[in-house]
SEGU-635919 format. One record per residue (C-alpha): residue in three letters; x, y, z. Coordinates in steps of 0.02 Angstrom, whole numbers, plus 32768, in hexadecimal, padded with zeros to 4 digits. Each point is the difference from the previous one (the first is absolute). Layout:
residues N
ALAXYZ
...
This chain:
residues 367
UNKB4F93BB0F422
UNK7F91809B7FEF
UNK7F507FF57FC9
UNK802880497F4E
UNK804A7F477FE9
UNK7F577FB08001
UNK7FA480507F68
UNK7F827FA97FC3
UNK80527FC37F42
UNK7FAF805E7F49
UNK7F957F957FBB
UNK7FBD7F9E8095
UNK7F3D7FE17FF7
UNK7FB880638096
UNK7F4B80108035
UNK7FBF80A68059
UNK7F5A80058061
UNK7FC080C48054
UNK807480547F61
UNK7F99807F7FD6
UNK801D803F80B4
UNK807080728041
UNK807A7F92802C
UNK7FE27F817F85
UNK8025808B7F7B
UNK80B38019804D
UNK80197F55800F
UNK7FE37FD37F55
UNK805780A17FB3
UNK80927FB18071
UNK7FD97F5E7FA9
UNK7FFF80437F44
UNK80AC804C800D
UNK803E7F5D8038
UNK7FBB7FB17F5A
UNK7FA77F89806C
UNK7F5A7FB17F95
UNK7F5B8056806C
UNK7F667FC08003
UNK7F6980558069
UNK7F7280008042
UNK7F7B80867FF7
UNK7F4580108021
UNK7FA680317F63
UNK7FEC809B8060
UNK80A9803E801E
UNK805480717F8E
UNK809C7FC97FB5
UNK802880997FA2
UNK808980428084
UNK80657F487FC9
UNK7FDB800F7F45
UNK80A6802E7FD1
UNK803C7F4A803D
UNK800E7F547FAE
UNK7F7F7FAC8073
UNK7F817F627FF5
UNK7F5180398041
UNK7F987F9D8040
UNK7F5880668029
UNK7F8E7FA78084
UNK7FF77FD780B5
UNK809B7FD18071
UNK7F917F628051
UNK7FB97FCF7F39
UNK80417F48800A
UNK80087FEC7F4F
UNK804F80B37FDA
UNK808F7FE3807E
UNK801F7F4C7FD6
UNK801F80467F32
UNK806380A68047
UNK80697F8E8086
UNK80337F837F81
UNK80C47FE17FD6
UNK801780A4807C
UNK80A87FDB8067
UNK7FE3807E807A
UNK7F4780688036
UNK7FFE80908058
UNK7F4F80088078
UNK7FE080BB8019
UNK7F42800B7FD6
UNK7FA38048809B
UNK7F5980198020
UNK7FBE80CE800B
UNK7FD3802780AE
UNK7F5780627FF1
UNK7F4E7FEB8031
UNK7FE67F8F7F67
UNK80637F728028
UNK7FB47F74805C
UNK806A7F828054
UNK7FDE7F847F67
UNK804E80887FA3
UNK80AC7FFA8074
UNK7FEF7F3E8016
UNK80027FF57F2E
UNK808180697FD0
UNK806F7FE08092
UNK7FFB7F52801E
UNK7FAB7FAF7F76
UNK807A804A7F95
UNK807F7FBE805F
UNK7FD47F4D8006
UNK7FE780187F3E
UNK80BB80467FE5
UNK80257F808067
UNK7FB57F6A7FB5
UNK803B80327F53
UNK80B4802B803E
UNK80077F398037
UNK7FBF7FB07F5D
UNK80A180697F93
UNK808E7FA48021
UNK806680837FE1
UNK7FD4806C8079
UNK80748077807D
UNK7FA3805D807D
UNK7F58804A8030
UNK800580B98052
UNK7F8880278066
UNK7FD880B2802B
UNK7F8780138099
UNK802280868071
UNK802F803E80C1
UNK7F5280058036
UNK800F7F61802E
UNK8055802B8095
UNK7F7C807F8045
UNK801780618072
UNK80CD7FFB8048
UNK80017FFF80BE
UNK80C27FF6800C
UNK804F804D7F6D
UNK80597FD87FA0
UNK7FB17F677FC1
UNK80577F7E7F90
UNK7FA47F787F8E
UNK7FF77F7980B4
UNK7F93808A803E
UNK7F3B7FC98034
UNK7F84800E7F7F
UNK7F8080708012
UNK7F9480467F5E
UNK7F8F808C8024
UNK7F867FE77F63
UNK7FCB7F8A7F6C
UNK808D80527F97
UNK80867FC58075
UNK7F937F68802D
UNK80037FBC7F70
UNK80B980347FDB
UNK80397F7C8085
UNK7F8C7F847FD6
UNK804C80037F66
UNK80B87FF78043
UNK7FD37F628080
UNK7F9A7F957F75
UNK80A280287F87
UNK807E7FD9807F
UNK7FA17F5F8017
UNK7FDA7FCD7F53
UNK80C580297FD3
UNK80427F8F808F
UNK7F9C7F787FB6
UNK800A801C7F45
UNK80D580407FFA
UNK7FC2808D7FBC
UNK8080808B8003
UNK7FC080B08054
UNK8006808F8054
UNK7F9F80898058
UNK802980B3801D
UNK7FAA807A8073
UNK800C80AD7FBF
UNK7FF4808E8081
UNK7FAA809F7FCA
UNK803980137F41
UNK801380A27FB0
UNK805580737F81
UNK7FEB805D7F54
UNK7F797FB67FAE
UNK7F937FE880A2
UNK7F8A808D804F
UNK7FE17FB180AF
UNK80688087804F
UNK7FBE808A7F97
UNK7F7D804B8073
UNK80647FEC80A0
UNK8096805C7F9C
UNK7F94808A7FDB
UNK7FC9802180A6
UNK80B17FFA803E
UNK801680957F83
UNK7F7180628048
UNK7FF580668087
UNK7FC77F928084
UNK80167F3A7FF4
UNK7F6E7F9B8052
UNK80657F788073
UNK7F987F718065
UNK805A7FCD80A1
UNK80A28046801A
UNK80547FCD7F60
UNK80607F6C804B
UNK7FBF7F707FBA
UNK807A7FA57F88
UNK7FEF7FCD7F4F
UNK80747F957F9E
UNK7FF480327F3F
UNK80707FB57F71
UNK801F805C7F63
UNK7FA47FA17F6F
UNK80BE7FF57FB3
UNK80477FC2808D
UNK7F527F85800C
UNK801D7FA97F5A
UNK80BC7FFC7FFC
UNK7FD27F99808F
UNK7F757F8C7F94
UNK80837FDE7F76
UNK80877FD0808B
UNK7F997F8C806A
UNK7FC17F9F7F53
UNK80BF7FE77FE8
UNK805C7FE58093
UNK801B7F548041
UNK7FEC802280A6
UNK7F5D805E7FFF
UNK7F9B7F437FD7
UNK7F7B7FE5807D
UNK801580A88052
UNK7FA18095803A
UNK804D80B87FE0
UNK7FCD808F804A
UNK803D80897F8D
UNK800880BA803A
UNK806780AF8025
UNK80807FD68072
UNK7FAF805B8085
UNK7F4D80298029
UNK7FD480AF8006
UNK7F8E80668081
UNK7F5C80547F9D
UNK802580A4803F
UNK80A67FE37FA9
UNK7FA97FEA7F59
UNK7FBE80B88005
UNK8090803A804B
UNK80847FB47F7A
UNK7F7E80527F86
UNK7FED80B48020
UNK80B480098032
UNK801C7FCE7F59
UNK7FB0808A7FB0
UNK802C807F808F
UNK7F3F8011802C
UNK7FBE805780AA
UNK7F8C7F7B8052
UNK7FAB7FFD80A5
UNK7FD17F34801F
UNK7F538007804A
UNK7FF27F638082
UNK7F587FBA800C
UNK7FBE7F77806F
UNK7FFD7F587F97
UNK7F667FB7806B
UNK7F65805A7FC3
UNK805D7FD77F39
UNK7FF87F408032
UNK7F4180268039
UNK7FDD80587F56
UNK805A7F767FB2
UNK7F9D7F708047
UNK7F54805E7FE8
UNK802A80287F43
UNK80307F607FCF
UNK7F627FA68050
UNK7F8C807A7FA9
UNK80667FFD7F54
UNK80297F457FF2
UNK7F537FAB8007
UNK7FD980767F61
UNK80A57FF47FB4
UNK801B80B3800C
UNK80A0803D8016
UNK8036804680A5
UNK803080B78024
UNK80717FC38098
UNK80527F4A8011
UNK80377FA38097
UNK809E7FCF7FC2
UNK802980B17FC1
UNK7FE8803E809B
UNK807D7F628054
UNK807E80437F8A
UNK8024807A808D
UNK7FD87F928084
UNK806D7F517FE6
UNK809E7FEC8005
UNK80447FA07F56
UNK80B88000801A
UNK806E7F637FC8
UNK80AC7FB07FFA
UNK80347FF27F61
UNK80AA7F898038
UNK7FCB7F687F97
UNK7FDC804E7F59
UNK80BA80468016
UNK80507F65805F
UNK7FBE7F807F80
UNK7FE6805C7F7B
UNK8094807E8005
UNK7F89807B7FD4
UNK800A80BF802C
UNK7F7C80797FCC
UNK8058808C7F9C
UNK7F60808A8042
UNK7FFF804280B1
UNK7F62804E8044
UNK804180A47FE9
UNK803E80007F47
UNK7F767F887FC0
UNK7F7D8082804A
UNK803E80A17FB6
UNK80177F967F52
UNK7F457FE28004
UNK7FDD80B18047
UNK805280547F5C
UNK7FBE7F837F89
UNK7F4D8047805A
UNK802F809F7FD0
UNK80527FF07F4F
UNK7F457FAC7FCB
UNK7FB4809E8055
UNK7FAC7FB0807F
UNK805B80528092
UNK803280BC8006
UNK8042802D80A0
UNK801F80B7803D
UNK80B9800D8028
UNK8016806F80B4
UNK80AF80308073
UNK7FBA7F938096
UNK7FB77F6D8039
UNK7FB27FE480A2
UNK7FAA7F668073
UNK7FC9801C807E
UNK7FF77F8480A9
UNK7F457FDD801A
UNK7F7D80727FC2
UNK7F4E7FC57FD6
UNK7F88808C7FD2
UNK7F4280008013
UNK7FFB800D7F4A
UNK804E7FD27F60
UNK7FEA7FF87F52
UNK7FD77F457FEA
UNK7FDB7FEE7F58
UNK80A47FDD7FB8
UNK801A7F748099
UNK7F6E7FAD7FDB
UNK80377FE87F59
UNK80987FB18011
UNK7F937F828073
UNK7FBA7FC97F74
């Protein structure tokens, strides 16, 4: 049976926490075509106009307001948990610990009371996992959170796996790797330096990231709510294969025929920079011009097996690396945000740091 055969029916009542995101809005596009009855979430903050066009029940307040989840959670057969916290100087802990855990327990609470309830998806993240000493990793492999964001992701996960062992509640988790793809400008600044004349590289380029395509991502959501067998289980859900960062420049400029030179820089003094920003920004709540875990982005390896989302779930991503990061590339450039200079040859060469480069455009994709 293929995963098309466990589509979530029109009509169903559906709850949808973190929508206004970017992949809450392809999730509950996804949703809407199905004729599945949505319900969301959204701070009173959050602009809703991008979903305006769609027949949805807003509920405008905090993800961890007891009394606003309890009325937004009610007769809900299935909730989809993608709400995250923003990762900036602002956020306190409290901040993470509310909207990723107290939230949680909340969903969780009023998913037990409705008696007609399915399942509970819970979206946390890879970060969990840290740093991977032996890739690839798979969902057995040691925890390890770097920060309060992924902290409180798996603090989340253990008091839910908990609380649903003793309460037959219905769930379960997924940990996206790096999501991307039209829609979503986390790429955009390394893209445009891949274009340029010289691309800025820490290291030697051959740390691995695992990215899944935000279609991919929520085809995945939709089939874990569904599928019998993914009850009480943890997906990691990615690309098939990781992919080297050198390769992300690389796939890039080829793309658009572009002459780069990759300029290799040493990744230490970054990681100083990094450390020193962060404990002069932070205490004044200041965004920093350099974070740590921007600079580890080129530094840790984050490569997984994705066996189990395939094995159990029968489940094959329909975006490799490649495709999935020229799609994004040209969406870049049909909203005019990237204009590349087409040239007859490309060239990178094997190691050469200069004394000097123009670091502007680096430090900016730091950010």
């Amino acid at each position: 049976m293929t995963y098309n055969s466990y589509n979530i029916a029109p009509g169903t009542p559906v709850l949808v926490t973190g929508a206004t995101g970017f992949t809450g809005q392809n999730l509950v596009r996804k949703l809407a075509r199905a004729g599945v009855s949505i319900a969301a979430v959204a701070r009173a903050s959050s602009n809703i106009g991008p979903l305006a066009d769609l027949p949805i029940t807003w509920f405008r307040g905090e993800v961890h307001d007891e009394a606003l989840i309890r009325e937004a959670a009610s007769g809900r057969q299935y909730i989809f948990h993608l709400a995250a916290a923003f990762r900036d100087a602002k956020s306190t802990y409290q901040d993470y610990w509310n909207i990723h855990v107290k939230s949680t327990r909340l969903l969780a609470e009023a998913a037990v009371a409705n008696p007609d309830f399915r399942r509970l998806v819970q979206v946390s993240t890879i970060g969990v996992h840290g740093h991977v000493d032996n890739p690839p990793a798979d969902e057995n492999a040691p925890f390890a959170p770097d920060d309060d964001y992924q902290k409180t992701k798996l603090e989340a996960e253990l008091w839910l796996k908990e609380f649903a062992a003793g309460n037959n509640l219905d769930y379960t988790v997924i940990r996206p790797c790096g999501i991307y793809g039209p829609g979503e400008k986390r790429f955009l600044k390394l893209f445009k330096m891949a274009t340029g004349p010289f691309f800025p590289l820490l290291g030697q380029g051959k740390c691995l990231v695992h990215l899944v395509h935000v279609d991919d991502l929520t085809n995945a959501i939709i089939l874990a709510a569904t599928h019998p067998a993914a009850r009480d289980q943890a997906f990691i859900i990615g690309a098939n294969e990781a992919i080297a960062t050198a390769d992300i420049a690389t796939i890039v400029a080829r793309h658009f025929r572009v002459k780069s030179r990759i300029v290799r820089l040493p990744i230490t003094p970054f990681f100083w920079a990094g450390d020193l920003c962060e404990a002069i920004c932070k205490p004044l709540r200041i965004e920093p011009p350099i974070y740590r875990r921007r600079v580890a982005f080129y530094s840790k390896d984050r490569s997984f097996s994705v066996d189990k989302m395939r094995r159990i779930l029968g489940y094959q991503p329909r975006h490799n690396n490649k495709t999935g990061l020229r799609g994004v590339a040209e969406w870049y450039m049909q909203e005019g945000w990237l204009q590349p200079k087409y040239s007859e040859g490309f060239y990178f060469p094997p190691n050469w740091i200069p004394l000097t480069y123009p670091g502007v455009d680096y430090l900016a994709f730091l950010l």
